[in-house]
N, C-alpha and C positions, 0 to 999 in steps of 0.2 A: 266710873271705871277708868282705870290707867292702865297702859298699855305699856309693851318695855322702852319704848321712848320717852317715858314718861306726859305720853298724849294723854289729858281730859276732853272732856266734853268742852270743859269753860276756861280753862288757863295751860299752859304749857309752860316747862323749862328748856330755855334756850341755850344752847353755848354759843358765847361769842369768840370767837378767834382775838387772843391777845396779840400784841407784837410780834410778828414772826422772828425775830432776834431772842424773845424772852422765848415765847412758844407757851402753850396755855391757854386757859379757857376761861373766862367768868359764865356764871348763870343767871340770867333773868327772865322772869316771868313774861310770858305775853298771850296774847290772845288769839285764836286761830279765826284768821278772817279769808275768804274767798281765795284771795290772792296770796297769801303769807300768812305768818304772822307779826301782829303790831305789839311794839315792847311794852310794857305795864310798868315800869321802874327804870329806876335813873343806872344806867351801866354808870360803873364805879372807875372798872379799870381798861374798859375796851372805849377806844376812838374810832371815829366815823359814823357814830350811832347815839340815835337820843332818844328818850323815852316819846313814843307816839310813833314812830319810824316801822313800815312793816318792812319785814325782810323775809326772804327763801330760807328754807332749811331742810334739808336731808338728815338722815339716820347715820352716824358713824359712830361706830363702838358702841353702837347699842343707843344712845343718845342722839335726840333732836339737835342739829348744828346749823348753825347760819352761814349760807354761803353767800350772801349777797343783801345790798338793800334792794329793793323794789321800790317803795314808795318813800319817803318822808315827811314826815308829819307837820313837820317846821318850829319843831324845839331845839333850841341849844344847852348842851351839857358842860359844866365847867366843874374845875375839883379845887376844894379848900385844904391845905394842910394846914390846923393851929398850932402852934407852938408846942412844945413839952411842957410847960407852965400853966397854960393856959385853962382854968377851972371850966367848968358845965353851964355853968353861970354868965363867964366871961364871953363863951362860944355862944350861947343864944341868943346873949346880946348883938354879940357884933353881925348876928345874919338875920337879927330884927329886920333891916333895911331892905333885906329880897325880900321877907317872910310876904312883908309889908305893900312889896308890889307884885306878889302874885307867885314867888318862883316856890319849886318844894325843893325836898332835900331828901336825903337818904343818906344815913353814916353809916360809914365806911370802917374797917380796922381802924384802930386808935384813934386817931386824931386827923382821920381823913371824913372828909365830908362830900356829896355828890349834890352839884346843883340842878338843878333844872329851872332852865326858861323858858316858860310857855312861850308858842306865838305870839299871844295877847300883851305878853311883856316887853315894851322898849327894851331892845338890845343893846342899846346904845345906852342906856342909863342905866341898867343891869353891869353893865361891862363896866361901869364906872364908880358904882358903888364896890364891885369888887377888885380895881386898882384902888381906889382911895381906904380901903382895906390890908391892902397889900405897904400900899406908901404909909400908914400908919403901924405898922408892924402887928395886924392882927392874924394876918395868915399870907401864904405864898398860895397860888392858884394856878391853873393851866386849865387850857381851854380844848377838852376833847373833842365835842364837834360843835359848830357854829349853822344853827339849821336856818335863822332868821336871812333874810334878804339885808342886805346890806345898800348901803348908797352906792350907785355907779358899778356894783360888783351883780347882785342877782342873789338867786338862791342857791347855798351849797349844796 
């Protein structure tokens, strides 16, 4: 049964508040837990949020909206763009090397890619296979949120 927020029983759509400069909304799935709900998918275009992160969310305009995080899961989300050249083939190759330590993925319009790094995954060698990606001219990246604990810094 769905409700006009598009409430189930087992999964929800989310809007995340994009840039307040751009203004917008992406949607992802998550799941309704006690306290919030925990995202199911890697956000593509919203920063500060990573797949496993439960967040608050109220009804506007009819739709389920995120106003806050509440908990965090301690994944970090990063974004690939490949090249305009760049074949199907050429892309699966070059994110063999997350595939390979655990991270997932979710594409994005065109030629954009959404990573995810589990907790379980070094950040730090995550973060490095995708500079040495970037210094080889396979794709440019940015780092929407960084949920791992860091040396000397904590968890964001």
């Amino acid at each position: 049964m769905v409700d006009r927020a598009g409430v189930t029983a087992e999964r929800v759509k989310v809007r995340l508040p994009l840039d307040p400069e751009l203004g917008g909304y992406e949607s992802v799935w998550a799941s309704p837990e006690r306290d919030g709900y925990m995202l199911d998918n890697i956000p593509l275009f919203a920063f500060g949020v990573s797949n496993g992160d439960v967040v608050d969310a109220v009804v506007q305009d009819g739709l389920l909206t995120s106003t806050r995080v509440r908990r965090r899961g301690g994944h970090s989300t990063y974004r690939v763009a490949f090249p305009a050249g760049a074949s199907e083939e050429d892309r699966l190759a070059a994110l063999e090397p997350l595939r390979t330590l655990g991270c997932g993925f979710e594409r994005g319009p065109s030629r954009i890619v959404g990573i995810d790094v589990p907790p379980t995954v070094d950040i730090y060698t995550a973060y490095s296979v995708l500079q040495d990606g970037m210094s080889a001219g396979r794709w440019t990246f940015d780092e929407a949120h960084c949920g791992h604990p860091l040396h000397g810094i904590g968890r964001a």
